[in-house]
C-alpha positions as CSV (number, residue, x, y, z in Angstrom):
1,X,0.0,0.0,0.0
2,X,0.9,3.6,-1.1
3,X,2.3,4.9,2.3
4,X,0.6,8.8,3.2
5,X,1.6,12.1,4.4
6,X,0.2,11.7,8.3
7,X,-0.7,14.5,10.4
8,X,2.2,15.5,12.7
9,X,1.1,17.2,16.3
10,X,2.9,19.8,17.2
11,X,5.3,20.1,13.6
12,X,6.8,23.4,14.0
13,X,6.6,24.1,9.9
14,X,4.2,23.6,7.3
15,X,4.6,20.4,4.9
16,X,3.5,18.7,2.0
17,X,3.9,15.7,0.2
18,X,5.1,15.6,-3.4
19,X,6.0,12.7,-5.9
20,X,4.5,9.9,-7.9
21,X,1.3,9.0,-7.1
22,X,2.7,5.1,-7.0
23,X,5.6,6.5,-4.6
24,X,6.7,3.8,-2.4
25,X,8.5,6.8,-0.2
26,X,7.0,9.8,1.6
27,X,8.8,12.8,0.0
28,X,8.1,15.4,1.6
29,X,8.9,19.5,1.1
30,X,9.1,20.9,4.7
31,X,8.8,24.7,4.6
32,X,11.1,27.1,6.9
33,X,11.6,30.6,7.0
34,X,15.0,32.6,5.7
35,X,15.9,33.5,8.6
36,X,15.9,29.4,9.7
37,X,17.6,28.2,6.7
38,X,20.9,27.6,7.7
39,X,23.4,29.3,5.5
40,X,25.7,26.1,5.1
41,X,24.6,23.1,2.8
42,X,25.9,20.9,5.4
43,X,24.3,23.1,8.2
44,X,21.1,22.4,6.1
45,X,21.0,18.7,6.4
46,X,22.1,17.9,10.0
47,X,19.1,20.6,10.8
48,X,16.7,18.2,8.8
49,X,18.0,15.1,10.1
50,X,17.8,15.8,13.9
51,X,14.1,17.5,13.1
52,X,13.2,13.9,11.4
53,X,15.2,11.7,14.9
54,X,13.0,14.5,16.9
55,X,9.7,13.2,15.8
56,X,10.6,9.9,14.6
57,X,9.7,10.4,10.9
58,X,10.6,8.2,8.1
59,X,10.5,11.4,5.4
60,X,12.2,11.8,2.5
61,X,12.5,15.1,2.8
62,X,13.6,18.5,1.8
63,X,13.7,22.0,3.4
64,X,12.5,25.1,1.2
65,X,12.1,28.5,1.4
66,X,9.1,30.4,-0.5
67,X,8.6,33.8,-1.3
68,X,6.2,35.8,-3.5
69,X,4.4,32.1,-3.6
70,X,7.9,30.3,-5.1
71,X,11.0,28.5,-3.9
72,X,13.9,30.5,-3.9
73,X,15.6,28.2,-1.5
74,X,16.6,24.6,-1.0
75,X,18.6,22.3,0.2
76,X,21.8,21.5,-2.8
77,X,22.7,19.5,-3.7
78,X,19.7,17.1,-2.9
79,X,17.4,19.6,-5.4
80,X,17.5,22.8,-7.0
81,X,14.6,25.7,-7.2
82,X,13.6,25.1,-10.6
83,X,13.4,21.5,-10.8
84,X,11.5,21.4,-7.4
85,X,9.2,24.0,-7.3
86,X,7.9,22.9,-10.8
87,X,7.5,19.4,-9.3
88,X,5.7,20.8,-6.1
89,X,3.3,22.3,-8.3
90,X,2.5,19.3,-10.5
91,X,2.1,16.7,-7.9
92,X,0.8,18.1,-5.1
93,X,-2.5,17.4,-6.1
94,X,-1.3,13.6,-6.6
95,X,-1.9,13.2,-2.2
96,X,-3.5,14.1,1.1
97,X,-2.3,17.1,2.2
98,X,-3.0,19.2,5.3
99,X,-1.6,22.3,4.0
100,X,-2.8,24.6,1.4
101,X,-0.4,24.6,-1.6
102,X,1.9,27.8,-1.2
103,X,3.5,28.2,-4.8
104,X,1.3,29.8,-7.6
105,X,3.6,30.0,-10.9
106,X,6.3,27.0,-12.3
107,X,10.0,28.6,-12.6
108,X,11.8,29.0,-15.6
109,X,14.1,25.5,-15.9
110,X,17.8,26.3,-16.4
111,X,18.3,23.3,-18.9
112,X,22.1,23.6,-18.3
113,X,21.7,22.5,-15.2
114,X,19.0,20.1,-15.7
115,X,22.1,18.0,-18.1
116,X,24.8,18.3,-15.8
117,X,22.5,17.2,-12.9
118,X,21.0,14.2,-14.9
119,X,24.7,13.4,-16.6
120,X,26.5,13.2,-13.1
121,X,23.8,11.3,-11.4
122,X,24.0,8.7,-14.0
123,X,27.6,8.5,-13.7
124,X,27.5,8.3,-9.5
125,X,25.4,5.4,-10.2
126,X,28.1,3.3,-11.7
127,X,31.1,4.5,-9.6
128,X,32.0,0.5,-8.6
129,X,31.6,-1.0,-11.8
130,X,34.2,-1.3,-14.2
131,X,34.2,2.2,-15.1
132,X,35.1,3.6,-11.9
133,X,38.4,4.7,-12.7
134,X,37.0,7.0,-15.3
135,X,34.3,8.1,-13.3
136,X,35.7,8.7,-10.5
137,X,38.1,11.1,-11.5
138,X,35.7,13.6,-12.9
139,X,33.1,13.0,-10.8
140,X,34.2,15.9,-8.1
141,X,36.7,19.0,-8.5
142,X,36.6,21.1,-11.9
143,X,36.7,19.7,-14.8
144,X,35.5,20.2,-18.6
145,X,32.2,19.1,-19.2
146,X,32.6,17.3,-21.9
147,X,34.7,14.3,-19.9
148,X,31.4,13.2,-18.5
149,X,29.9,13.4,-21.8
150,X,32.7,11.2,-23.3
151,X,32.6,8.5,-20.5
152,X,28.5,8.3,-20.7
153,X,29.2,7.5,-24.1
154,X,31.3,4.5,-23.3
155,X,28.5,2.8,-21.0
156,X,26.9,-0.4,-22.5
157,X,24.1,-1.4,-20.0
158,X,24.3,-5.0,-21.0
159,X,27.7,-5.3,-19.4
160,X,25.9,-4.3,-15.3
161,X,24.1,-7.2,-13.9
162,X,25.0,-5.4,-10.6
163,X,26.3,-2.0,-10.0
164,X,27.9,-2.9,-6.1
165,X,26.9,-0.3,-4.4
166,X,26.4,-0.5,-0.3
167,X,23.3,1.5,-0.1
168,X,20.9,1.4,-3.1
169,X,19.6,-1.8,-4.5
170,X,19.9,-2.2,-8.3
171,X,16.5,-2.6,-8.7
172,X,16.5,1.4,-7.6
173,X,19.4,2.1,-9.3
174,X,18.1,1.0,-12.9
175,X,15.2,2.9,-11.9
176,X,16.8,6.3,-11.2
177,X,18.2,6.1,-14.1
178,X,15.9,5.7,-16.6
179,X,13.9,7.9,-15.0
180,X,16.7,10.4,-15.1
181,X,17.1,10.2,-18.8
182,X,13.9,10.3,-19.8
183,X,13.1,13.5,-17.9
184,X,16.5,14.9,-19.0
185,X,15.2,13.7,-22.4
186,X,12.4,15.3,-22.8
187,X,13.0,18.8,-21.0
188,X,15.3,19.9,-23.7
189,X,14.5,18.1,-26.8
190,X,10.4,18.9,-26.3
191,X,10.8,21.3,-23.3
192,X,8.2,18.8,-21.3
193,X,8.9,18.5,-17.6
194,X,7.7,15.2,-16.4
195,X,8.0,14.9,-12.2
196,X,6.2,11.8,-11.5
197,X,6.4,7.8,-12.7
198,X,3.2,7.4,-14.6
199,X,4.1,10.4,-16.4
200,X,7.9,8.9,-17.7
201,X,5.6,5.8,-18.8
202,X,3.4,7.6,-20.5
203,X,5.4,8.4,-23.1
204,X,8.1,6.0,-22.8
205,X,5.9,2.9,-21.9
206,X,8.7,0.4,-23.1
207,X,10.9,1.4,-19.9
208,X,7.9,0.7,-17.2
209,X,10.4,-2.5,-16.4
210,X,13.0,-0.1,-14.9
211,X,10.5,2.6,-13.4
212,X,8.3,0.2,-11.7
213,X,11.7,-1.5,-10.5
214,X,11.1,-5.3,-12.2
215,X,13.3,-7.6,-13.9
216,X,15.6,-6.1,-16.4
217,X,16.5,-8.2,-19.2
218,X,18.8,-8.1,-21.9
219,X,16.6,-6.7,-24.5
220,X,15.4,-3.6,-21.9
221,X,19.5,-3.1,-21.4
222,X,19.9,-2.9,-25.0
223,X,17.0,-0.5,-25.4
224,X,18.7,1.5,-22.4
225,X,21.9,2.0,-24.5
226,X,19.7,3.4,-27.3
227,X,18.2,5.7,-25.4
228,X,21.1,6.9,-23.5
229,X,22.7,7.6,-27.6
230,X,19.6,9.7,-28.3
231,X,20.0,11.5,-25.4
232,X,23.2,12.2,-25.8
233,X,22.9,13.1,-28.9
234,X,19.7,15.6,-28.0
235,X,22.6,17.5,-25.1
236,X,24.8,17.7,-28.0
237,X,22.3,19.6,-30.0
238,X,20.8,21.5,-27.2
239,X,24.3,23.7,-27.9
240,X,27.9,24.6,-27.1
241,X,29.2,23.6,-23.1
242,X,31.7,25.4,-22.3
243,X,33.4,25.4,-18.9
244,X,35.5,27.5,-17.2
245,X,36.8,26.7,-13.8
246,X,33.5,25.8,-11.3
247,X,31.6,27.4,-14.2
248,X,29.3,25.8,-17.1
249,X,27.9,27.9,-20.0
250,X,25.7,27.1,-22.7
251,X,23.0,28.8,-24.5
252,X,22.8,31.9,-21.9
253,X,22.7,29.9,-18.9
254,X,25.7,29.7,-16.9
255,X,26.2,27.2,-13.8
256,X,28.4,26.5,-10.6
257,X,29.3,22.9,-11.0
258,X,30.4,22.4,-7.8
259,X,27.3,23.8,-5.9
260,X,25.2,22.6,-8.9
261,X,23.3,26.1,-8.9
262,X,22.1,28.8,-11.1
263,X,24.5,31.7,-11.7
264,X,24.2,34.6,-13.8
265,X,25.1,34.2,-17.3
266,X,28.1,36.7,-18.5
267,X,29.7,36.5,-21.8
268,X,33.0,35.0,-21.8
């Protein structure tokens, strides 16, 4: 059974649950002022694990701060305004919720972002396979953009019948990323942001093995690989990446690699 978004006595900030409507976890967006977001990423996340040990929650979730009825505030790297706040707005309607929704408008996407954040998260999956000395080297620091672009073009699915790692099943892994192609996919080849699982089926319903986390066979690996070359090629044609230092630029969007966030775009 779908778990829900219980009531909480004495919760000192609103909250709301977000997500698939099949979601086996409780993602949650817990909302906090400015003046309680702590200024430090790492700051952020010790704050929202003691709050979940304080009242014994099993939450995925996220601290964000709205104003003007939008997120201009979250924790990074876990999410980023755009992405989020577009997500809150489409699937909050998807649960029970004791809260009135609080954002009123979607966010422009910064699609540069969107590709490094879907391209690195792929690669993090498969950082104890064989690839991990390729991966790992360009997974953190600053590097050019287009080593992670060359190395995702050297994966063949077919070779993984377990990725290693100590705290995500495979089943979850495949899952994640799929789903993170097929979102990254779409949102800059058709500019369609999809949030949610029934939505990534919906138009890709030949991937429903991997999103709904069941056996994987060959043929679905195979299909994988051909869908990680058109996405490729789609980021290739979305324009020119160029980085400098921390910094990512590419059609008048510019980004900090390291905090994965927006910057403002100036001409190089």
């Amino acid at each position: 059974m779908k778990p829900k978004l219980e009531k909480v006595a004495n919760f000192p900030y609103l909250y709301y649950q977000y997500g698939s409507i099949s979601s086996t976890d409780i993602d949650v967006i817990i909302q906090i002022s400015k003046e309680e977001m702590p200024v430090k990423q790492e700051a952020r996340k010790q704050k929202l694990k003691q709050l979940m040990l304080d009242f014994n929650l099993d939450w995925n979730a996220i601290f964000v701060v709205i104003e003007n009825e939008v997120l201009v505030d979250t924790i990074y790297t876990k999410s980023w305004v755009d992405s989020l706040n577009n997500a809150f707005l489409d699937t909050y309607k998807n649960h029970k919720q004791w809260f009135k929704l609080p954002i009123n408008r979607r966010l422009e996407r910064n699609k540069t972002l969107a590709v490094y954040k879907a391209v690195r998260t792929v690669l993090t999956m498969l950082t104890r396979t064989d690839l991990r000395t390729k991966i790992k080297p360009i997974l953190k620091g600053i590097h050019p953009f287009q080593y992670k672009l060359e190395v995702l073009k050297e994966i063949d699915f077919t070779n993984f019948n377990s990725f290693n790692q100590k705290n995500t099943k495979d089943e979850d892994i495949w899952k994640i990323i799929a789903f993170y192609v097929i979102q990254n996919l779409l949102l800059i080849s058709k500019n369609i942001e999809v949030y949610s699982k029934e939505e990534v089926m919906n138009y890709f319903p030949k991937f429903s093995s991997f999103i709904c986390r069941k056996e994987i066979s060959i043929k679905d690996k195979e299909q994988l690989n051909a869908l990680r070359d058109k996405w490729l090629k789609s980021i290739l044609n979305y324009g020119d990446f160029v980085s400098i230092n921390n910094r990512l630029s590419c059609n008048n969007e510019c980004i900090d690699m390291i905090k994965e966030i927006s910057l403002p775009y100036k001409k190089d």
